[in-house]
N, C-alpha and C positions, 0 to 999 in steps of 0.2 A: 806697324807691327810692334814698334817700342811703345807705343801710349798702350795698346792692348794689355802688352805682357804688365808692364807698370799697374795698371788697373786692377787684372789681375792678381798681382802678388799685394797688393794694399787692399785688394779682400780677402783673399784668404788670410791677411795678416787680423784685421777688423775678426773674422770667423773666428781666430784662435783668442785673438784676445775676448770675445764675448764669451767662448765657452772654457778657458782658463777662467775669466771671471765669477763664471758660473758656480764653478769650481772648488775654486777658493774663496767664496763666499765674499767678492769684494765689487761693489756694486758699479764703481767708477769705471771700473773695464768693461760691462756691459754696455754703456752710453752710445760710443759711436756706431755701436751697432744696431742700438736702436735708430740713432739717427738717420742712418745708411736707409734702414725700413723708413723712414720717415718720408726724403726725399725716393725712393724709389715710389713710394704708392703712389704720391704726388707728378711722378710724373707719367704713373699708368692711369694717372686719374684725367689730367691734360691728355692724353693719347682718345681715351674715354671720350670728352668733352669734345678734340678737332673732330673726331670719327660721326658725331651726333651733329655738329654745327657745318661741316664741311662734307657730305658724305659722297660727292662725285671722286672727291681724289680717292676713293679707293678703288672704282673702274679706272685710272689712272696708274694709279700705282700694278693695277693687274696688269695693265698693256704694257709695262715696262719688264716685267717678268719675262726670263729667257723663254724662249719656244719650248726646251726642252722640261720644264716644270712640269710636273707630274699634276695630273688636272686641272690646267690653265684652259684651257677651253670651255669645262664643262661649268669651273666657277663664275666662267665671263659671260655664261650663260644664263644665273641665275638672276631673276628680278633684282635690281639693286636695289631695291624700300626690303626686301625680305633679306639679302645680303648684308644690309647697314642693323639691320635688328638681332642677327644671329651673330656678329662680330660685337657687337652694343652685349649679348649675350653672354659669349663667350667670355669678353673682357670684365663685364659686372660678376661671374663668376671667380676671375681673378682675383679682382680686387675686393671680394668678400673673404678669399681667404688670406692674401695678404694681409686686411685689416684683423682675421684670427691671431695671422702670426705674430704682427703688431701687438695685440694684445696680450700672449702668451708674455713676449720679452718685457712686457711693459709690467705686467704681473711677479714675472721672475726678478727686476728690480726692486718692486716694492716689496718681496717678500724678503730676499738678501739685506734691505734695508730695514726694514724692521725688525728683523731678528739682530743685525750688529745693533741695534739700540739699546741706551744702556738706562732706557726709562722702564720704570719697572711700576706697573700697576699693584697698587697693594689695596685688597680689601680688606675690613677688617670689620667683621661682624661679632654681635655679642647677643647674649639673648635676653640682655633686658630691656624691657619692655614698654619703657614709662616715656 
């Protein structure tokens, strides 16, 4: 319960510091949060990967489920090559939007980062011609 609550309060801490960053326009406070995204996809991506290479442990994982689970029967009922596809599903669906969110923060840094920039593009056009 103490690792929980720890975990816990060092994301929501991570949450405020990305959107303080956000913020206040400073791009260093967004990082761990992107990292957090980083190591999370990664490890829905391994989750992804046992579920495709190992796909009996999930009729396993279902028999270990209490009795009282709310349609435990009917899901150990289903074909398991059509169960491992629909979870393979569900999960790629995940992890297409997680890689969105990814992208947003990943954007939201480069743009806090470019604007504190203090390089300044100058054109300078004339109309002569020669």
């Amino acid at each position: 319960m103490c690792i929980a609550t720890a975990i816990s309060l060092l994301m929501i801490l991570i949450c405020a510091m990305a959107t303080y960053g956000a913020y206040k326009q400073h791009a260093a406070w967004i990082i761990p949060f992107f990292c957090y995204q980083i190591f999370d996809f990664a490890l829905n991506t391994l989750v992804a990967i046992s579920v495709l290479v190992y796909p009996s442990t999930i009729q396993d994982y279902l028999r270990q489920l209490p009795n009282n689970f709310p349609y435990k029967e009917e899901i150990m009922s289903v074909n398991p090559t059509c169960l491992v596809v629909i979870i393979l599903l569900f999960i790629s669906i995940i992890l297409a939007f997680k890689g969105y969110l990814i992208s947003c923060v990943w954007n939201c840094y480069r743009y806090i980062n470019g604007r504190n920039n203090s390089d300044v593009l100058v054109y300078i056009t004339t109309n002569d011609t020669a």
